[in-house]
VOZA-117113 format. One record per residue (C-alpha): z, y, x; residue number from 1; chain; residue in three letters. Coordinates in Angstrom, 2 decimals. Last residue first. Layout:
BEGIN
<pt z="Z" y="Y" x="X" seq="NUM" mol="A" type="ala"/>
...
END
This chain:
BEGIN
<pt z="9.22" y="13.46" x="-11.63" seq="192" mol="A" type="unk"/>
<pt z="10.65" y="11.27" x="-14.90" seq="191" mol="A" type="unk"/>
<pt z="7.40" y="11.93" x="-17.06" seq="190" mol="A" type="unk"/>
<pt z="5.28" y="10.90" x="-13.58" seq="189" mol="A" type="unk"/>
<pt z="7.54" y="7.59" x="-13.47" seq="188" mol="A" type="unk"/>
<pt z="6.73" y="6.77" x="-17.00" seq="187" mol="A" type="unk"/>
<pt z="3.33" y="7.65" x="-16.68" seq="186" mol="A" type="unk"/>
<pt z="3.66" y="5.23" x="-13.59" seq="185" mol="A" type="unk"/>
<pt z="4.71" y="2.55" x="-15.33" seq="184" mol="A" type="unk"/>
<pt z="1.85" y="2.90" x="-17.78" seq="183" mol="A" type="unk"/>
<pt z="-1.13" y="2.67" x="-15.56" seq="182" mol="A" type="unk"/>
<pt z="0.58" y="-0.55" x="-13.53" seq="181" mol="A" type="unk"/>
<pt z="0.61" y="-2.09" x="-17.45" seq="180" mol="A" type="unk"/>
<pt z="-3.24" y="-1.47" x="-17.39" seq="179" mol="A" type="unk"/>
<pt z="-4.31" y="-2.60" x="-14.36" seq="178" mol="A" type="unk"/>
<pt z="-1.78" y="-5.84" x="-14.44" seq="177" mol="A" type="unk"/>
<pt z="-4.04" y="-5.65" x="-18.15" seq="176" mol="A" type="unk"/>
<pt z="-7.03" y="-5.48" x="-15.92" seq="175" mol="A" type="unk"/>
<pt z="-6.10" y="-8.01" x="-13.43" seq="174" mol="A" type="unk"/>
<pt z="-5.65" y="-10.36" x="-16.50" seq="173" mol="A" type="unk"/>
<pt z="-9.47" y="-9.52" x="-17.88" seq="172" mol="A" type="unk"/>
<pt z="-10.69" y="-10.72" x="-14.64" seq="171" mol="A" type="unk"/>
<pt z="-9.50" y="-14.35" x="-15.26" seq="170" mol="A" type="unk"/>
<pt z="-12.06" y="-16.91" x="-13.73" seq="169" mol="A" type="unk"/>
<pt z="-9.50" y="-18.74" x="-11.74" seq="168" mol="A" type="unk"/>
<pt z="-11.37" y="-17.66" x="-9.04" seq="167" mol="A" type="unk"/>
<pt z="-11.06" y="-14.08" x="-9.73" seq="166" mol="A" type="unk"/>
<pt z="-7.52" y="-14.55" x="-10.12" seq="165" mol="A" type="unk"/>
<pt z="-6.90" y="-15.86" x="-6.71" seq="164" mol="A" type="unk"/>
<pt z="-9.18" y="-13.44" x="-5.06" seq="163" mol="A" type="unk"/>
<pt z="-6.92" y="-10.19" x="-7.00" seq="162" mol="A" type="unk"/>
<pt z="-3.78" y="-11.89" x="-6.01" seq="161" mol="A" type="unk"/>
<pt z="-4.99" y="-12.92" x="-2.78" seq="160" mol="A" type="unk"/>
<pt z="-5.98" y="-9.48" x="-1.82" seq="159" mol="A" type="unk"/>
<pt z="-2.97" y="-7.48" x="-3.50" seq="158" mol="A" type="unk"/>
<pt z="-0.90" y="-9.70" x="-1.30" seq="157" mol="A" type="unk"/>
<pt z="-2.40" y="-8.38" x="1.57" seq="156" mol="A" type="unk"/>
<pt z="-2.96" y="-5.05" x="0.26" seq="155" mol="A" type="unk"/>
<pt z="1.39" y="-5.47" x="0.51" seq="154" mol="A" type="unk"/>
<pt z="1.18" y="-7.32" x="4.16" seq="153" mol="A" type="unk"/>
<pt z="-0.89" y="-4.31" x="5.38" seq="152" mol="A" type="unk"/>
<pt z="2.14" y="-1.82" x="4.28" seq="151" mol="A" type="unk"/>
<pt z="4.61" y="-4.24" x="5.17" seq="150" mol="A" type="unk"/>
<pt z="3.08" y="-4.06" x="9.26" seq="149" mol="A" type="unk"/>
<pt z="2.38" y="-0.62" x="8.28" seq="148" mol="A" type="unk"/>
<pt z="5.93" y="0.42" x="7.31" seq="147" mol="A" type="unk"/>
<pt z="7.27" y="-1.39" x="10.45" seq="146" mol="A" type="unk"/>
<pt z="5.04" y="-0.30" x="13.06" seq="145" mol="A" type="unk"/>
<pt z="5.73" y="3.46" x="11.90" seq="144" mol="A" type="unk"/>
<pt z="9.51" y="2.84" x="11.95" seq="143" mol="A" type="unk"/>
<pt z="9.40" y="1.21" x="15.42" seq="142" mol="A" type="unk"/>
<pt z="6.96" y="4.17" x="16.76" seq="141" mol="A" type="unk"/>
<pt z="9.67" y="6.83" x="15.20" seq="140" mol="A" type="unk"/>
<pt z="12.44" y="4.76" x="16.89" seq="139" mol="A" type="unk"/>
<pt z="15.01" y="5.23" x="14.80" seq="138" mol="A" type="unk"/>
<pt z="18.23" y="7.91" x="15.45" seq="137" mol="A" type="unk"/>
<pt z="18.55" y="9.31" x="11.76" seq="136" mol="A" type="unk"/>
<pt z="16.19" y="7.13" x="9.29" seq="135" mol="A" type="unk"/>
<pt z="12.51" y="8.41" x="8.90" seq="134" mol="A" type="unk"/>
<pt z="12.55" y="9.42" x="5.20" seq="133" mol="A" type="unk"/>
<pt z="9.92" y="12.40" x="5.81" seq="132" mol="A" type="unk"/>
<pt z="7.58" y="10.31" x="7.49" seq="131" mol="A" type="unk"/>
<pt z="7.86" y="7.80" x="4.72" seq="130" mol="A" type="unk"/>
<pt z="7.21" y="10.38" x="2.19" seq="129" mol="A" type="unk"/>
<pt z="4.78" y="11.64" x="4.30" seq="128" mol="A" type="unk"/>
<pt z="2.84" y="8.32" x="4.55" seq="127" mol="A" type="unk"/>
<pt z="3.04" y="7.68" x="0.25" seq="126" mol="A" type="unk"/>
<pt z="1.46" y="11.12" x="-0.48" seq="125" mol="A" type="unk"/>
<pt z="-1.55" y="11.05" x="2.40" seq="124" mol="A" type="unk"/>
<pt z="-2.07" y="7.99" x="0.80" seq="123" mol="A" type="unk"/>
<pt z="-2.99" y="8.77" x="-2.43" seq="122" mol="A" type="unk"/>
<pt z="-5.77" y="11.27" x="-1.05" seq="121" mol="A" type="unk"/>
<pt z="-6.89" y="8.51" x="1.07" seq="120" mol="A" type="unk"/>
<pt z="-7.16" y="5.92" x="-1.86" seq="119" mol="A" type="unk"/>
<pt z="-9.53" y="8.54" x="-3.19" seq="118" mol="A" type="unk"/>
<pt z="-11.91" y="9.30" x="-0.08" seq="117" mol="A" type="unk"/>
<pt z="-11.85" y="5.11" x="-0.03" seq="116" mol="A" type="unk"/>
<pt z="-13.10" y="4.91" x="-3.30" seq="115" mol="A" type="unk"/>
<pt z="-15.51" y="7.88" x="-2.63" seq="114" mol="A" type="unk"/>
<pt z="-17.09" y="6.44" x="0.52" seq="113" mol="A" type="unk"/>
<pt z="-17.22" y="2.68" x="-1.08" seq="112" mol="A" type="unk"/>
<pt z="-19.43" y="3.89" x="-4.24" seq="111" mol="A" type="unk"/>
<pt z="-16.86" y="3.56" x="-7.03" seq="110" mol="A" type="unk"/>
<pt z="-16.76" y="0.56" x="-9.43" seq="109" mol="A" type="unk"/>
<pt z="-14.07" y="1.17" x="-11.63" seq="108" mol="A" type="unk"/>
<pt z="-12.40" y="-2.20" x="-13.36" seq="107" mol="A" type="unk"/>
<pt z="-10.77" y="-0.59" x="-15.76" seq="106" mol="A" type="unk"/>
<pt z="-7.33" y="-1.26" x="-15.65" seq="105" mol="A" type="unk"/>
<pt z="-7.83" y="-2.01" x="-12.05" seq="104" mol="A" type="unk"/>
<pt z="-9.21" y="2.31" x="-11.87" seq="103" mol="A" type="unk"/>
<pt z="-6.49" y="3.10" x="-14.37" seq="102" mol="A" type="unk"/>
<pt z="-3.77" y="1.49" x="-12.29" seq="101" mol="A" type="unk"/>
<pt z="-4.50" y="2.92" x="-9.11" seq="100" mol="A" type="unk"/>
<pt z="-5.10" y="6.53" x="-10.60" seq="99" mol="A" type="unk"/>
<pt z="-1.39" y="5.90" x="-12.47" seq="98" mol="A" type="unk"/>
<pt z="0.48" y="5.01" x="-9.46" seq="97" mol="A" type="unk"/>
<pt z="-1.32" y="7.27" x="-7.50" seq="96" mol="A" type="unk"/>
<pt z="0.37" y="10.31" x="-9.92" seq="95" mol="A" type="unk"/>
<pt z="3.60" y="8.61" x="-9.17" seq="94" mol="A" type="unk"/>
<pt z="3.08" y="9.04" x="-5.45" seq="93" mol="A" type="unk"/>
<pt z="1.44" y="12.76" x="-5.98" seq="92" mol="A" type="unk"/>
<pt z="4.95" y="13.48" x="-8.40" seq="91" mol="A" type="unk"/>
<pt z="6.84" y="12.64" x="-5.29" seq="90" mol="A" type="unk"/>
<pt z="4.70" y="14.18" x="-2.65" seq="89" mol="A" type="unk"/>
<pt z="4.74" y="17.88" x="-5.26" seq="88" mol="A" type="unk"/>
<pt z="3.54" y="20.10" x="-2.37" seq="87" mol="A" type="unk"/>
<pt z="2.67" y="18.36" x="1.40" seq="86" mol="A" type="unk"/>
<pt z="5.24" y="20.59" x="3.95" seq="85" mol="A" type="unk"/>
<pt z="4.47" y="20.07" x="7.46" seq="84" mol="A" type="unk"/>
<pt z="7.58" y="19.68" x="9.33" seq="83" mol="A" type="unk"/>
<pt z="5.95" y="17.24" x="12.27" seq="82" mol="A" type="unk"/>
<pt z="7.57" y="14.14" x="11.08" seq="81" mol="A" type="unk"/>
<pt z="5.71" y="15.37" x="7.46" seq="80" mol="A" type="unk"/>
<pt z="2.67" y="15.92" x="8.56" seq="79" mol="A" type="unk"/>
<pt z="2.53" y="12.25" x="10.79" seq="78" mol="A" type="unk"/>
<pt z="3.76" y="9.96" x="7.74" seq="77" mol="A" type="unk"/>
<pt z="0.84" y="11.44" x="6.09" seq="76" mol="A" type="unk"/>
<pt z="-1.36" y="10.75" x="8.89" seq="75" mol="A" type="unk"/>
<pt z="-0.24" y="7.50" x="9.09" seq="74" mol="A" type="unk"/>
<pt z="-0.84" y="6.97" x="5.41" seq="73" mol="A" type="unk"/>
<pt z="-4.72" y="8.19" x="6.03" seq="72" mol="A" type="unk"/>
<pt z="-4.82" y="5.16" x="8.53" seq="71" mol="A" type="unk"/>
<pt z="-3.20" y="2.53" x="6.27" seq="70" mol="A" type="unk"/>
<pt z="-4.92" y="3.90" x="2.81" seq="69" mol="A" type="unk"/>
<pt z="-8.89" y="3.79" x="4.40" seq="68" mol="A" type="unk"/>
<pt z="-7.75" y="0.29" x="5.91" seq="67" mol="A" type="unk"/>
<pt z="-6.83" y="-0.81" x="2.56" seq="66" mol="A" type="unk"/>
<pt z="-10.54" y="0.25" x="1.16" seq="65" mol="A" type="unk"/>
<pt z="-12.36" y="-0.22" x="3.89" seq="64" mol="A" type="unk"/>
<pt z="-11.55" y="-4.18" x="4.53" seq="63" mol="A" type="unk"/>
<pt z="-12.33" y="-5.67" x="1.19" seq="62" mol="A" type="unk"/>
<pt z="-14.60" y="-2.26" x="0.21" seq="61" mol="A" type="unk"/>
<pt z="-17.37" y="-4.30" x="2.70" seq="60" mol="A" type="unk"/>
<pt z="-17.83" y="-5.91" x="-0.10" seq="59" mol="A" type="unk"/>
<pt z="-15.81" y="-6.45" x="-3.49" seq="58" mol="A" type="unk"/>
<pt z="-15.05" y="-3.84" x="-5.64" seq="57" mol="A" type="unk"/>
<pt z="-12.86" y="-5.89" x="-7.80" seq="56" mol="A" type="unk"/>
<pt z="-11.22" y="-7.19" x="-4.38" seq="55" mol="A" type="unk"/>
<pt z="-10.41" y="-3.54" x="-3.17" seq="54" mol="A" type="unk"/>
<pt z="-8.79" y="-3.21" x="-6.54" seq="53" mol="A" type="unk"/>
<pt z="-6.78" y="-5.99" x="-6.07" seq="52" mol="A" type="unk"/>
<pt z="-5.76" y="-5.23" x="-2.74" seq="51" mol="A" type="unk"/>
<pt z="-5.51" y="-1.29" x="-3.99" seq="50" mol="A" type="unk"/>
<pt z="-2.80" y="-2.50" x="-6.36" seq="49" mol="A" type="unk"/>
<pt z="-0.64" y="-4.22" x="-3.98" seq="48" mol="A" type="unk"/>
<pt z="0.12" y="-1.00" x="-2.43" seq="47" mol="A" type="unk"/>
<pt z="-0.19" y="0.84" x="-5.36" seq="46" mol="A" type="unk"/>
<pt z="2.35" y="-1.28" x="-7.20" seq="45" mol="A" type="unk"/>
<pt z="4.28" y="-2.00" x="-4.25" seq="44" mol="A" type="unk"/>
<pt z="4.52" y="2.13" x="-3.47" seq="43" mol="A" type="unk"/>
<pt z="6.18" y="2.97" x="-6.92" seq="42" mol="A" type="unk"/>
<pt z="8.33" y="0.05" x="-7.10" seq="41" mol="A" type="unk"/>
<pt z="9.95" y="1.27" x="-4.12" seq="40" mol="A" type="unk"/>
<pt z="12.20" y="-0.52" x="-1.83" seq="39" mol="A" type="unk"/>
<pt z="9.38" y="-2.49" x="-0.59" seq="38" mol="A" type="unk"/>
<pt z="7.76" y="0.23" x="1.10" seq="37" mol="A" type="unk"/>
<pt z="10.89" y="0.93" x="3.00" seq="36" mol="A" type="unk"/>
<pt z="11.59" y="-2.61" x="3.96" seq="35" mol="A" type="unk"/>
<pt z="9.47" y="-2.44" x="7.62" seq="34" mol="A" type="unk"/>
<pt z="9.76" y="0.82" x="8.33" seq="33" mol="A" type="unk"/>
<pt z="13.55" y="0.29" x="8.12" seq="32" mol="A" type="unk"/>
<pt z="13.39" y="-2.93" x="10.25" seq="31" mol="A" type="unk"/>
<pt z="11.19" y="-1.58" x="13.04" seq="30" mol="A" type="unk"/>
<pt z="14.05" y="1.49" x="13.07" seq="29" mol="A" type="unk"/>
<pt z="16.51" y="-0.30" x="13.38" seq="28" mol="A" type="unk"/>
<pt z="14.99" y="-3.13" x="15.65" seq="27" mol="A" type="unk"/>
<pt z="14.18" y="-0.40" x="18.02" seq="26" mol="A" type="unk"/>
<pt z="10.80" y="-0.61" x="20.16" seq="25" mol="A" type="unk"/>
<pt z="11.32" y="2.08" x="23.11" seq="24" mol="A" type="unk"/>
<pt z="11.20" y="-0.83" x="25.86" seq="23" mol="A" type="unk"/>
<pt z="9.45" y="-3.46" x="24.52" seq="22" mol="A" type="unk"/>
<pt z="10.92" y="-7.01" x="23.92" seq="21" mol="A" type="unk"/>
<pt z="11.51" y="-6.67" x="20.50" seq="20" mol="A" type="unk"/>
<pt z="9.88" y="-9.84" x="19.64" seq="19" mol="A" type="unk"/>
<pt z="9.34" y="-9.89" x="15.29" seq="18" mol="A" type="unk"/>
<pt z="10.07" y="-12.45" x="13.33" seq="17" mol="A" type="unk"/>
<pt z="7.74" y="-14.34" x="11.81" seq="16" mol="A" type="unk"/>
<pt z="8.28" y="-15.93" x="7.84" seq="15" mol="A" type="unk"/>
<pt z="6.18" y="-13.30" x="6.30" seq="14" mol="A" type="unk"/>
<pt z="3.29" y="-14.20" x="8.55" seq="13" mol="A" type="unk"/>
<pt z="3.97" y="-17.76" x="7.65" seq="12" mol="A" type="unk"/>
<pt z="3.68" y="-17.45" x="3.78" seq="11" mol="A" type="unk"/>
<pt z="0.74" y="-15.35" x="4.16" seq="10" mol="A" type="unk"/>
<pt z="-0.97" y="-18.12" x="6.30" seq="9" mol="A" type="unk"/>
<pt z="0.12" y="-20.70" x="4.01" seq="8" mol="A" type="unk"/>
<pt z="-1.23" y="-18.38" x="1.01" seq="7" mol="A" type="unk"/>
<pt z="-5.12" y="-18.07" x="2.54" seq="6" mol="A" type="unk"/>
<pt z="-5.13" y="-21.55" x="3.60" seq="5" mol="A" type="unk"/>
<pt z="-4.29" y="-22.74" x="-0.32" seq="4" mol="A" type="unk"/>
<pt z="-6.44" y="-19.97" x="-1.16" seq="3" mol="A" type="unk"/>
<pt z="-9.59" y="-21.95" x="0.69" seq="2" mol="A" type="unk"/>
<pt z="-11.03" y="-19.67" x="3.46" seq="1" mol="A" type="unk"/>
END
């Protein structure tokens, strides 16, 4: 797939709205799902940082990797609907911040099973926080739908990033994104 193909079809998935035709399916809640991970620097840089990563490792890590954060994110999300506490989610999410960045920064190649062991461990922090910021009278399934859907759009854009840059020949840029990603989140962990 050229990147010209890759970014029309991006730029068209971002584009679609959604058909709430389903019974159970509120737009509220669809809609919150859907922005929360964007409302937090801290989740687009991870989120977007294990695409590139994911393409540094290259493989079968291009699908195992993200999917490895999506599913273990549920779960998260999951834990904390049900009441059950996860210590320290805030300074975990910050902590990711930093993992994700060091392991661009530095272009770590991980077996896949341990990578996506890792990106788990991150994730279980970013689901619950979403679980646990479920909006007052959403549709939990809505909610959930959304913050995948922008969840898989985020590795997404991580992908082409990471492809695009490769192809332009220019590893040593996704390892100073790497880098600078690293350093944001110290600051964030200092502020937890």
């Amino acid at each position: 797939m050229t990147l010209t193909r890759f970014a029309a079809i991006a730029a068209l998935t971002l584009m679609a709205t959604p058909a709430f035709a389903h019974t159970g399916f509120h737009a509220s809640g669809f809609v919150a799902g859907l922005s929360h991970p964007f409302n937090g620097l801290d989740h687009v840089l991870v989120m977007a940082g294990i695409g590139i990563w994911a393409i540094q490792l290259g493989g079968r890590n291009l699908w195992l990797v993200p999917l490895a954060f999506v599913a273990t994110m549920v779960l998260g999300a999951g834990l904390a609907l049900m009441n059950f506490p996860l210590p320290e989610v805030e300074l975990g999410i910050a902590g990711s911040v930093v993992v994700i960045g060091m392991l661009v920064g530095f272009g770590a190649r991980l077996p896949a099973g341990t990578a996506a062991a890792l990106i788990a461990l991150m994730a279980l922090f970013h689901g619950h926080a979403h679980g646990t910021e479920l909006p007052a009278m959403a549709s939990v399934w809505g909610y959930a739908a959304g913050f995948v859907l922008s969840t898989a759009m985020l590795h997404a854009i991580g992908l082409g990033l990471g492809l695009a840059v490769f192809r332009l020949a220019r590893p040593a840029v996704l390892r100073a994104a790497g880098v600078l990603t690293a350093l944001a989140g110290l600051a964030m962990v200092s502020g937890s």
